[in-house]
C-alpha positions in Angstrom: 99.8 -27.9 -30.6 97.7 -25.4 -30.2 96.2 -25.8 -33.7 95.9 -29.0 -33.4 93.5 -28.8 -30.6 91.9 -25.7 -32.4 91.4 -28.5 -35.4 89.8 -31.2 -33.1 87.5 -29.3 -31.1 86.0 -27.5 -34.5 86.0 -31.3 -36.2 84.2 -32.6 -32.7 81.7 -29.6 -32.6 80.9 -30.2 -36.5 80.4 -33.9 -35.6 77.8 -32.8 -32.5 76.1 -30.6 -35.1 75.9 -33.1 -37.7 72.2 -34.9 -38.3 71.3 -37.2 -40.5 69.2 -36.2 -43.6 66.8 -38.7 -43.4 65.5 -38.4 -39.3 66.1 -34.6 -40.5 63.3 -34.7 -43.5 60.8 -37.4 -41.1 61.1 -34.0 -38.4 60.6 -31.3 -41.4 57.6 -33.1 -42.4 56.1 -33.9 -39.4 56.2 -29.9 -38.9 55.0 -29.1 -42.0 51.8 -31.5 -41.5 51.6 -29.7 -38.1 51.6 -26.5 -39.6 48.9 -27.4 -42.0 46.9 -29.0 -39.3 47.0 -26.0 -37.3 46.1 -23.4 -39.7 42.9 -25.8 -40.7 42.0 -26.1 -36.9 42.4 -22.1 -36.8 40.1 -21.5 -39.4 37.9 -24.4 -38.5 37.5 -23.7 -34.8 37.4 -20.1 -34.6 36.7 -18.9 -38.1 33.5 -20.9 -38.6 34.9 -23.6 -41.2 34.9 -23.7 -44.7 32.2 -23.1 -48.0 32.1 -21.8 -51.8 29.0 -19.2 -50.7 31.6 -16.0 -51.0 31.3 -15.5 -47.2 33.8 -15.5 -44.7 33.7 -19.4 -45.0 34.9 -19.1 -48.0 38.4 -16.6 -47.0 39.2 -19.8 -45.2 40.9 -21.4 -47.5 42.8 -18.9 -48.4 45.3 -19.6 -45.8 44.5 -23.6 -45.6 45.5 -23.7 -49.3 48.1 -21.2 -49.0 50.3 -23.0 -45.8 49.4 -26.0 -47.5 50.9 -25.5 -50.8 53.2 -22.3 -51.1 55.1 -23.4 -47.7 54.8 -27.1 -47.4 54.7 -28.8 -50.4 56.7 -26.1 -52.1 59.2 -26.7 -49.3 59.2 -30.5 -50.1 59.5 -30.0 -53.6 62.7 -28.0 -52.7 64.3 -30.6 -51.1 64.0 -33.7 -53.6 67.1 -33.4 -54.6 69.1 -33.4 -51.2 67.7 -37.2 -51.2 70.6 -39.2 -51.2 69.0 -42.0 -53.5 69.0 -38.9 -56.5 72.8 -38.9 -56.6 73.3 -41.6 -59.0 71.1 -43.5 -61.7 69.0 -41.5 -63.8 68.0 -37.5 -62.9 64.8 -37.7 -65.1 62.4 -39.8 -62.3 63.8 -37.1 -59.9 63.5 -33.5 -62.3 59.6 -34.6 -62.4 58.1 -35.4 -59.2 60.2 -31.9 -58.3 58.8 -30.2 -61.1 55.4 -32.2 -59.8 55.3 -31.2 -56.7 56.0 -27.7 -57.6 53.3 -27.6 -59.7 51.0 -29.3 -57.5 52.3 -26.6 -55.2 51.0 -23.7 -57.7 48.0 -25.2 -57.9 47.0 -25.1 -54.5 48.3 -21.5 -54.4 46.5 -20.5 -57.6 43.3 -21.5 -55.6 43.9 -20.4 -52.4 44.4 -16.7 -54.3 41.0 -17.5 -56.3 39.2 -17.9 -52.9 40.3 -14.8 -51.6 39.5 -13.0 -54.7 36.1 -14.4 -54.5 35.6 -13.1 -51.1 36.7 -9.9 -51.5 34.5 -9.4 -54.9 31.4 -10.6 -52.7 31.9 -8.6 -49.9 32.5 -5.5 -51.9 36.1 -5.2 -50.7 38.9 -4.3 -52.2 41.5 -6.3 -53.7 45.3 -5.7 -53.4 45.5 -2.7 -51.1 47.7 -4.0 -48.4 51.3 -4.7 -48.2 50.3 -8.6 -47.6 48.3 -9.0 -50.9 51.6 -7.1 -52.7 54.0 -9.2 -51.3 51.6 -12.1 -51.8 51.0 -11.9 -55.2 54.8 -10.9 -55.9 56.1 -13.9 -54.5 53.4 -15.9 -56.6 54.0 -14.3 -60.0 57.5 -15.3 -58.7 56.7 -18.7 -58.4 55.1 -19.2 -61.9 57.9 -17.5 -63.2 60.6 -20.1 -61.7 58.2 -23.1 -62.5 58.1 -22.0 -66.5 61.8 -21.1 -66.5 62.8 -24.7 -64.9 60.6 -26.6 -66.7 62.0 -25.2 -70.4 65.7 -25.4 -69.3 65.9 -28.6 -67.2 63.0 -31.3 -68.3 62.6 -30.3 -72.7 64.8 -32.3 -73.9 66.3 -29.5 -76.0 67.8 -27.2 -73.4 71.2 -26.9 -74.2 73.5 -27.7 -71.8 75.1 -24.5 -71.5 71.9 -22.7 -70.6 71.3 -25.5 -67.8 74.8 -24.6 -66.4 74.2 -20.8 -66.6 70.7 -20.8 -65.2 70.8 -23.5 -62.4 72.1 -21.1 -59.7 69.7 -18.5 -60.5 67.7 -21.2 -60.1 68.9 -21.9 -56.8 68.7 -18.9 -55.5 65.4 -18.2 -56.7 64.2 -21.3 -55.1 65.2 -20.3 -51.7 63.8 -16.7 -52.1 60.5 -17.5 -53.3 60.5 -19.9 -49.9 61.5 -17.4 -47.7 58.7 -14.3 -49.4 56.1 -17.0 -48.7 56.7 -17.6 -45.3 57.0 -13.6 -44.9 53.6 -13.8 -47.1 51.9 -16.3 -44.6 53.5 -14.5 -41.6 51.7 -10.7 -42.6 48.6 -13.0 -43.2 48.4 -14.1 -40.0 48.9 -10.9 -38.4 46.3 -8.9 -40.8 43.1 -11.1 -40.2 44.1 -11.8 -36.2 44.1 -7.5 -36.4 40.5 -7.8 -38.7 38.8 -10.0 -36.8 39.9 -9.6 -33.0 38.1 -6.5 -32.6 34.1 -5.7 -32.2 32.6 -8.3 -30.7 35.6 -10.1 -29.7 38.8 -10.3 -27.0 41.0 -7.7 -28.5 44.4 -9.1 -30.0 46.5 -6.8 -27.6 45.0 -8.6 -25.0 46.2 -12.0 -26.4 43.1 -14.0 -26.2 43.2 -18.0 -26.9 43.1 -17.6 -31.1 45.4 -14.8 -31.1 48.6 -17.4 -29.0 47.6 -20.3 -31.3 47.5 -18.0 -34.5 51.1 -16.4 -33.5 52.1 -19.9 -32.7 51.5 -21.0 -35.7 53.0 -18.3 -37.7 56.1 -19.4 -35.8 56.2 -23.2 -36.8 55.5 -21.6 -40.4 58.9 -19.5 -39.9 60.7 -22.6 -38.0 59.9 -25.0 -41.2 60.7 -22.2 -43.7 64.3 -21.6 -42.0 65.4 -25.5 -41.5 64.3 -26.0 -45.2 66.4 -23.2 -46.5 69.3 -24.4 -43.8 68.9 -27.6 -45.4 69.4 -26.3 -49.0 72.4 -24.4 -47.8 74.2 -27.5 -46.2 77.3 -28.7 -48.0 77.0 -32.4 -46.8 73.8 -32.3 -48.2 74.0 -30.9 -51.6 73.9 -33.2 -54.7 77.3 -33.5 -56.5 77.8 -32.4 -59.8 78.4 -35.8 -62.2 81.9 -35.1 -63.2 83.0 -33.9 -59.6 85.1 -36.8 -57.8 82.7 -36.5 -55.2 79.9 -38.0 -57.5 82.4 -40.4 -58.2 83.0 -41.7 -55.0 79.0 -41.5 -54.2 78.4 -43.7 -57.6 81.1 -46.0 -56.2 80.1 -46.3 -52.5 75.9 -47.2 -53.8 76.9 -49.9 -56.6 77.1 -47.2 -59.1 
């Protein structure tokens, strides 16, 4: 008896846990445009906005581009395939807006690193001396690396099917980690230039003045987003059968498959 009751109170707890994917994803995104609104109000409001002159104007969108594209849409690219409407019919529509938004992703990240370069160059600073730019750059090399690797095992048409099966949970697990060192990368970000520029001239940071709260506020939506999106990748429920389990089956079956 007392198992039973053991059984039902872990099934009702589950069930009070459970959320649908769908309201879950319209919540993730609204966060993730939050976060990229943020970061752009930051470095509009109190950084003095944005130019291509090689001035400080031109650090800003370092961080714009990098929030915007090595979090968010990197995060949404992750996350294509825990759409319900991917688990039957054809993969291929689904393998290339993920490997699109991926890409579009590295884009935005390959500029936002080229806008930092240039501002460093011009202001006679140098490049890739703190633990930010290593981790940074790490998790972008990273990033390229994973893009190339999917894109010749899971969308040329050559890939044998052995090599997709070995390499799709490195993969995987590559995915996540990549997630998780840009968030860290964002995080260090934010700390580095609120301790650069809150200093001479300004309110300290350890005195917590009005850009310093909205700065460490953001950093915080950036680690809330980067945790549900890896939660997300982790949940069962949530994962995309593979096409010979009976769970595909029954998925195929239950949408007119």
């Amino acid at each position: 008896a007392s198992s039973s009751l053991a059984r039902r109170c872990h099934h009702r707890s589950t069930a009070m846990l459970d959320v649908p994917f769908l309201p879950f994803c319209a919540f993730l995104g609204t966060l993730g445009l939050l976060c990229v609104a943020m970061v752009g109000t930051w470095c509009q409001h109190w950084r003095g906005g944005f130019s291509l002159d090689g001035s400080s104007r031109t650090f800003n969108w370092h961080p714009v581009l990098m929030v915007s594209g090595l979090v968010v849409l990197y995060g949404a690219a992750a996350l294509v395939y825990r759409i319900p409407n991917t688990w039957s019919g054809p993969k291929l529509p689904w393998k290339v807006l993920h490997g699109s938004l991926a890409l579009g992703a590295f884009v935005l990240t390959v500029l936002g690193l080229a806008a930092v370069f240039r501002f460093h160059n011009a202001q006679g600073t140098p490049n890739m001396y703190s633990l930010h730019s290593w981790m940074g750059l790490a998790t972008v090399l990273l990033f390229s690396c994973q893009w190339a690797a999917g894109f010749g095992a899971f969308l040329l048409p050559w890939a044998p099917a052995w090599l997709r099966a070995l390499y799709k949970p490195i993969h995987v697990f590559f995915g996540s980690t990549i997630l998780l060192l840009s968030v860290a990368s964002c995080a260090s970000g934010i700390n580095e230039k609120l301790f650069f520029s809150l200093k001479n001239g300004t309110t300290a940071y350890k005195l917590l003045p009005a850009e310093a709260v909205f700065a460490n506020t953001l950093g915080l939506l950036i680690l809330i987003f980067g945790v549900l999106v890896v939660a997300a990748l982790a949940r069962p429920s949530w994962k995309r059968p593979d096409s010979d389990s009976p769970d595909s089956r029954q998925v195929r079956d239950a949408l007119g498959g």
